[in-house]
ZADO-1210 file (C-alpha; in nm, 4 decimals, padded with zeros to 6 digits):
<atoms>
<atom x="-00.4497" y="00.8802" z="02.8155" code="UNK" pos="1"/>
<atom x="-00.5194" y="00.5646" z="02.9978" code="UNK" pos="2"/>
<atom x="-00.8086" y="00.3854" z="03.1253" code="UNK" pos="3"/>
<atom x="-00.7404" y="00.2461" z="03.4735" code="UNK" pos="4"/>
<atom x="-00.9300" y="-00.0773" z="03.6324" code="UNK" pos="5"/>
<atom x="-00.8862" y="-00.0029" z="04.0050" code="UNK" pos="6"/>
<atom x="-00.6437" y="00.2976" z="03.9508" code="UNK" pos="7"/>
<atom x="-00.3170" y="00.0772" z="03.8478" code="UNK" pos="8"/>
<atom x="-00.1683" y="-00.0328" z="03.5687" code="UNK" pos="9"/>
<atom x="-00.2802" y="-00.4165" z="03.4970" code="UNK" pos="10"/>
<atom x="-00.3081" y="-00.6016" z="03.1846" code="UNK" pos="11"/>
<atom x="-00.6427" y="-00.4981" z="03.1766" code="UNK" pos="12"/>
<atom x="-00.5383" y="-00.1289" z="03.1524" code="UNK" pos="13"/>
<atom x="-00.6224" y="-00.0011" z="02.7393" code="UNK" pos="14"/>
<atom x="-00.4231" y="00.2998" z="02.6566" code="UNK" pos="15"/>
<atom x="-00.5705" y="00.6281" z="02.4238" code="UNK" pos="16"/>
<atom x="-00.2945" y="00.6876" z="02.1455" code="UNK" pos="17"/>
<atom x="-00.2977" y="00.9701" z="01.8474" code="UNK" pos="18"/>
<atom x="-00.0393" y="00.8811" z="01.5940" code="UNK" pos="19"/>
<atom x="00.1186" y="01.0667" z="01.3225" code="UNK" pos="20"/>
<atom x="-00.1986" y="01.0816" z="01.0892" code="UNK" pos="21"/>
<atom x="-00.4014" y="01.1771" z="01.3594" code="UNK" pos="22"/>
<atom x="-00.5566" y="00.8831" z="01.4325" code="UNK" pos="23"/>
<atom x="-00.6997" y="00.7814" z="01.7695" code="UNK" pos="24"/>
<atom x="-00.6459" y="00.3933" z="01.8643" code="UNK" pos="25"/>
<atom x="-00.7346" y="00.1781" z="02.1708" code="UNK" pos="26"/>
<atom x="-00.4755" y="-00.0424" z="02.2694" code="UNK" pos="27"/>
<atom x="-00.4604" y="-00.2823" z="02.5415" code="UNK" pos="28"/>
<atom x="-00.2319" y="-00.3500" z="02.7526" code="UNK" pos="29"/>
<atom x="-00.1415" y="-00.7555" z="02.7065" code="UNK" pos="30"/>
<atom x="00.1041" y="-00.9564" z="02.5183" code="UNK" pos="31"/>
<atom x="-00.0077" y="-01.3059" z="02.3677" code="UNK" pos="32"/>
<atom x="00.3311" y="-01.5426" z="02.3603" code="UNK" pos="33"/>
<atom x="00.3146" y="-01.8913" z="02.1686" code="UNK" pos="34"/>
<atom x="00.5428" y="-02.1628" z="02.3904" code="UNK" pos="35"/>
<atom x="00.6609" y="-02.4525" z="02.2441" code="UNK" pos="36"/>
<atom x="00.6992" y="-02.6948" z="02.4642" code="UNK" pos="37"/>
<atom x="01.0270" y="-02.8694" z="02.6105" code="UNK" pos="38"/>
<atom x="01.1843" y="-02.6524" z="02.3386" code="UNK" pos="39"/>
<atom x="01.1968" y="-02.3063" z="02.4828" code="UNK" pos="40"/>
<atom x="01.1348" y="-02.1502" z="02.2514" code="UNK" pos="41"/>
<atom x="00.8631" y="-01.8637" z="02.2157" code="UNK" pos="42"/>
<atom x="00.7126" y="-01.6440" z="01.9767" code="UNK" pos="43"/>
<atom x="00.5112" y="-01.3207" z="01.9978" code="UNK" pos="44"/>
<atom x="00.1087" y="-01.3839" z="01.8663" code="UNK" pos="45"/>
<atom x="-00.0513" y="-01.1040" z="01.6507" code="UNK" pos="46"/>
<atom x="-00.3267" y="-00.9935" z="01.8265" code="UNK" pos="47"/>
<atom x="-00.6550" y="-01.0968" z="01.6875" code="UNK" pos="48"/>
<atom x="-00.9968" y="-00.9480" z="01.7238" code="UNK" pos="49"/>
<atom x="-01.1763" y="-01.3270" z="01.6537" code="UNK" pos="50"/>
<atom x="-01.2654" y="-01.5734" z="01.9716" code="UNK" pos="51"/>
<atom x="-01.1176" y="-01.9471" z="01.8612" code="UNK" pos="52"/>
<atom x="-01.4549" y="-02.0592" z="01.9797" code="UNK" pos="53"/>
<atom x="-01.6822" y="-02.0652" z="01.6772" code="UNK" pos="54"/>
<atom x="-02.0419" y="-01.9690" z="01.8777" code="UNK" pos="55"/>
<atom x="-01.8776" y="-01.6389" z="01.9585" code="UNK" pos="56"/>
<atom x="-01.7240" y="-01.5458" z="01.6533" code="UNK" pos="57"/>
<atom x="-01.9502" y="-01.2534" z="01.4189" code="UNK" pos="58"/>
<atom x="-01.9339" y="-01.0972" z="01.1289" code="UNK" pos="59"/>
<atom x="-01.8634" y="-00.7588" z="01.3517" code="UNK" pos="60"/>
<atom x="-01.5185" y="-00.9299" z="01.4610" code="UNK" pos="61"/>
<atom x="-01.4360" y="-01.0623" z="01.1017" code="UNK" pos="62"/>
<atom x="-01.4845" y="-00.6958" z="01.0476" code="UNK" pos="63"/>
<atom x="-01.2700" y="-00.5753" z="01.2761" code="UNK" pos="64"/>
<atom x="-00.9982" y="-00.8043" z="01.1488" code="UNK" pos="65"/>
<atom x="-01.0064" y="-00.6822" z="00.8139" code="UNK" pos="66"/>
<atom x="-01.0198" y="-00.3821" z="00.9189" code="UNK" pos="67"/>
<atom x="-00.6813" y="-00.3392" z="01.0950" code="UNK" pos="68"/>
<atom x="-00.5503" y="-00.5469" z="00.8392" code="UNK" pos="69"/>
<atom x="-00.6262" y="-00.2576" z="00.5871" code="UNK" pos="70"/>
<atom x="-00.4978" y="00.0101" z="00.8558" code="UNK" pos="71"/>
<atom x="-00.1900" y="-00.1514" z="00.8819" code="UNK" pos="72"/>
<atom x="-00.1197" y="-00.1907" z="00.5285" code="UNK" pos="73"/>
<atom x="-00.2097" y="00.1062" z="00.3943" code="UNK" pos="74"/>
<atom x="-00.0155" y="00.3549" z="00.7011" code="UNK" pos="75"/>
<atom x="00.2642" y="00.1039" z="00.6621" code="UNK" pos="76"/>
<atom x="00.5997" y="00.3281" z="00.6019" code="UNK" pos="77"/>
<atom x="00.7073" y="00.1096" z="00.2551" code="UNK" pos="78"/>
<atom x="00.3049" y="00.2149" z="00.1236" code="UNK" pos="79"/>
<atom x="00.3764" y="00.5095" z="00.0008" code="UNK" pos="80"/>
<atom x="00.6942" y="00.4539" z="-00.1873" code="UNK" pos="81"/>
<atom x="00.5308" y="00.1857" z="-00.3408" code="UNK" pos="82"/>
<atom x="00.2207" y="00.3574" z="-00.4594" code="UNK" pos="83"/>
<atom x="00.4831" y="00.6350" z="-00.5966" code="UNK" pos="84"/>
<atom x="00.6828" y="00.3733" z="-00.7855" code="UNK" pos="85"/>
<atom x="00.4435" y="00.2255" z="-00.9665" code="UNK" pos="86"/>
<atom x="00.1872" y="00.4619" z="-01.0307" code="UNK" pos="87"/>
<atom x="00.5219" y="00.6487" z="-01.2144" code="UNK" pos="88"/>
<atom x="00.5626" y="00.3631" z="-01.3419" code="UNK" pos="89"/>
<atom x="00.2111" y="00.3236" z="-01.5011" code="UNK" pos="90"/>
<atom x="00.1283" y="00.6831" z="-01.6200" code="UNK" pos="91"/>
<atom x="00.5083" y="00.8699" z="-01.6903" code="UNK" pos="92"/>
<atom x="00.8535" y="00.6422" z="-01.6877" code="UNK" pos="93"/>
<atom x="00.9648" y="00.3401" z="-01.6388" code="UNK" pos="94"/>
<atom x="01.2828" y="00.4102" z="-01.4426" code="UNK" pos="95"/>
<atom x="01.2021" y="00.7256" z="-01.2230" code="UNK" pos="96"/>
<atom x="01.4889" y="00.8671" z="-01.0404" code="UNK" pos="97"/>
<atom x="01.4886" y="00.8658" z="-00.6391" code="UNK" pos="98"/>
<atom x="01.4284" y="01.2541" z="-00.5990" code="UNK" pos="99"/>
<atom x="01.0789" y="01.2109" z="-00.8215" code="UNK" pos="100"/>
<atom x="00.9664" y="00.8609" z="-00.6191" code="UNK" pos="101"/>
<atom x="01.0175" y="01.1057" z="-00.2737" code="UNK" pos="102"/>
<atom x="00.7989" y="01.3790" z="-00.3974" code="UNK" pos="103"/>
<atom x="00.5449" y="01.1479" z="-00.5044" code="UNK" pos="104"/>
<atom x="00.5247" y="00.9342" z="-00.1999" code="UNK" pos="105"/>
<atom x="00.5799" y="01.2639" z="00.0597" code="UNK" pos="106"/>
<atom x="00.2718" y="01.3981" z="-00.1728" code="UNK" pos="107"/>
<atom x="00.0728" y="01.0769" z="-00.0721" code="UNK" pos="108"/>
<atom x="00.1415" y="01.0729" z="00.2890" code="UNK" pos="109"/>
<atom x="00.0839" y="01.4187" z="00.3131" code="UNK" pos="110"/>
<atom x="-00.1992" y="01.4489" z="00.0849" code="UNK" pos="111"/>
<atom x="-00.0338" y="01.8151" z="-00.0799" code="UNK" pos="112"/>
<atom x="00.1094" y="01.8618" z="-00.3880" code="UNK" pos="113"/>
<atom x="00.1294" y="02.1833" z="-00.4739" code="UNK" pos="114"/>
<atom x="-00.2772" y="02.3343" z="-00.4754" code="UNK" pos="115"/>
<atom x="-00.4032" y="01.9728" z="-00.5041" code="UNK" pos="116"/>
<atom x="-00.5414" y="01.7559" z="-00.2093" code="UNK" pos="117"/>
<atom x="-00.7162" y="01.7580" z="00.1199" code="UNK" pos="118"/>
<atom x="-00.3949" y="01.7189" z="00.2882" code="UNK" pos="119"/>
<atom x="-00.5607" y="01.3718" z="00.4711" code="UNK" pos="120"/>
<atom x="-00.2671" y="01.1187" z="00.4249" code="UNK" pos="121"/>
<atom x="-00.3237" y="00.9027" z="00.1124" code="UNK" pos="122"/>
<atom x="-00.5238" y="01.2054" z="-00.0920" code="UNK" pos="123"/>
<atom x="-00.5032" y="01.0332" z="-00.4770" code="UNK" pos="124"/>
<atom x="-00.5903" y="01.4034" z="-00.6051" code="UNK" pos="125"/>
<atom x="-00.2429" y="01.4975" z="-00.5096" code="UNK" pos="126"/>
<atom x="-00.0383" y="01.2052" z="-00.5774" code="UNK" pos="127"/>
<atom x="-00.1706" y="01.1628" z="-00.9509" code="UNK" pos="128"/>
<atom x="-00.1381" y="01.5490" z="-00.9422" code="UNK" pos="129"/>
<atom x="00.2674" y="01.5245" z="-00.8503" code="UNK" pos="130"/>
<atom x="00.2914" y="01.2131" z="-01.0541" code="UNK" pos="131"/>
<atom x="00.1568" y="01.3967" z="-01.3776" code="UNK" pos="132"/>
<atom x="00.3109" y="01.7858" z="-01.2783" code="UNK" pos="133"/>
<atom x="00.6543" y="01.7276" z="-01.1553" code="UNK" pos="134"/>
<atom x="00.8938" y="01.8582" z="-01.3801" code="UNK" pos="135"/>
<atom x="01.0335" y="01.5009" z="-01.4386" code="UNK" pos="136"/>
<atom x="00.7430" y="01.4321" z="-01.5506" code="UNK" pos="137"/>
<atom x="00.7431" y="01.6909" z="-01.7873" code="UNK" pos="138"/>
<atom x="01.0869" y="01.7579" z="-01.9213" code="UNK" pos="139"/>
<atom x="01.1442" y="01.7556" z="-02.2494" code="UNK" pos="140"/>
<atom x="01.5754" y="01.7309" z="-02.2170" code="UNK" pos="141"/>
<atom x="01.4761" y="01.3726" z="-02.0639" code="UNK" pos="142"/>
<atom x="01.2789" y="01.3163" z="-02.4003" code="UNK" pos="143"/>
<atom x="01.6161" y="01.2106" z="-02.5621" code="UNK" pos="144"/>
<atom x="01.8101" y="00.9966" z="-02.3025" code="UNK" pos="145"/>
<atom x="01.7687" y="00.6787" z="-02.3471" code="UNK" pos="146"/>
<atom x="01.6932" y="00.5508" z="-02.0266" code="UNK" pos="147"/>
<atom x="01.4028" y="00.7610" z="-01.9984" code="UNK" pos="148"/>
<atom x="01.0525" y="00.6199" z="-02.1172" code="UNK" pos="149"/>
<atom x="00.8062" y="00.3645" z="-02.0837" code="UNK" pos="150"/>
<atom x="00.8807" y="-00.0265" z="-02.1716" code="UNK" pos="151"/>
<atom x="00.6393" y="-00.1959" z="-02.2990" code="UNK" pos="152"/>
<atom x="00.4722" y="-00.4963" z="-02.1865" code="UNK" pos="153"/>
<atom x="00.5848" y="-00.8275" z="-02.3206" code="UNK" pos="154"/>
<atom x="00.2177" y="-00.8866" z="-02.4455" code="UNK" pos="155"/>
<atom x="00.2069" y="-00.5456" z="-02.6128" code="UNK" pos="156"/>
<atom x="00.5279" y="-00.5975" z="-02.7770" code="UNK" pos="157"/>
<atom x="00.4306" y="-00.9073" z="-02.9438" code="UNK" pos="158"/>
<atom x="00.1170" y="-00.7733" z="-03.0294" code="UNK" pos="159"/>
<atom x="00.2974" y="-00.4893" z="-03.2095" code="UNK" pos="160"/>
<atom x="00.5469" y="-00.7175" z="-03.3649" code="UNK" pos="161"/>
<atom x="00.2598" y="-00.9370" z="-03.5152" code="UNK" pos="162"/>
<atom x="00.0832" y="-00.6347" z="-03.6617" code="UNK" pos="163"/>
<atom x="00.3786" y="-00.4375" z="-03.8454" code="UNK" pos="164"/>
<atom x="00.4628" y="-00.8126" z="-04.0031" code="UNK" pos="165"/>
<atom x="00.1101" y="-00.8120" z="-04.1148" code="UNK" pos="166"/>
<atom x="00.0076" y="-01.1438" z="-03.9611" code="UNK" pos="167"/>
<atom x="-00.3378" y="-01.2965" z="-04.0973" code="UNK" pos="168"/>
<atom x="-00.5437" y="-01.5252" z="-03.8560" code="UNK" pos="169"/>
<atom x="-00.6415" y="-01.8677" z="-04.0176" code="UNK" pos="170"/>
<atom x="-00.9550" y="-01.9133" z="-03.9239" code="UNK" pos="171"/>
<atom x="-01.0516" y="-02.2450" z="-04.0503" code="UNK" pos="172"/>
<atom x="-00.8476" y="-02.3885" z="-03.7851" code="UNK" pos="173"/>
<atom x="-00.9939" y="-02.5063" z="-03.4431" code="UNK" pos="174"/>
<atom x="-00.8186" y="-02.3523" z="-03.1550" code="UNK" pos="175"/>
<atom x="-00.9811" y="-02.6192" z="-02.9298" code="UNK" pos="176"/>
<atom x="-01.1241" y="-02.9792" z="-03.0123" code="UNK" pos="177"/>
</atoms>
């Protein structure tokens, strides 16, 4: 749907979209370029919400800003991967195969997995839900290959390594002067 000034199309003219997720935006209809001069050269401008002049700029616009900064991060298309990956990472393996990152990221952007979730993209309920129930997740034939498992964090390890040598702490030393 567009909205018209004076029935034609003008860079005035803001459009109605619904994208994939079903959200509704308003978008106008304008490019901002950035010339350098006597160079040619010529960049596109992200479009910002804020006025340069600092009597007119609010907390409502600051708003704004951050709040198409957070729409654009989290409906970006590398989100959801991401989320999957590490969030397998954190709670099963720390080498997931391909086919388990897809379920886990198609469960976040559709927000299903299985009889968990809202179905709204992003649902946690059913990406923890297909992070902790798929059956890589719960195999017990990837139990015994070795490149299946969690590695620990450098801290942790050290940690460990100091306790099974039995290390005592001298406290009579200062740390800091």
């Amino acid at each position: 749907r567009a909205y018209l000034v004076d029935n034609e199309y003008s860079s005035n003219t803001v459009f109605e979209v619904t994208n994939a997720h079903g959200r509704t935006r308003l978008l106008k209809n304008s490019k901002e370029f950035v010339r350098i001069d006597g160079s040619g050269f010529s960049f596109r401008s992200a479009p910002s919400f804020m006025s340069i002049l600092n009597e007119e700029a609010s907390l409502r616009d600051a708003r704004y800003e951050v709040d198409a900064t957070i729409d654009h991060l989290l409906y970006h298309p590398n989100t959801a991967p991401f989320m999957a990956i590490r969030l397998i990472q954190r709670f099963v393996t720390s080498n997931p195969t391909p086919d388990y990152v897809k379920t886990v990221a198609t469960a976040f952007k559709t927000g299903k997995y299985d009889n968990f979730g809202s179905g709204k993209y992003g649902d946690i309920a059913a990406t923890i839900s297909a992070v902790l129930l798929e059956p890589d997740a719960l195999s017990v034939v990837l139990d015994v290959d070795p490149f299946h498992g969690s590695i620990r964090e450098p801290l942790l390890k050290t940690i460990a390594f100091m306790r099974s040598m039995e290390l005592e702490l001298i406290t009579e030393k200062k740390v800091l002067e």
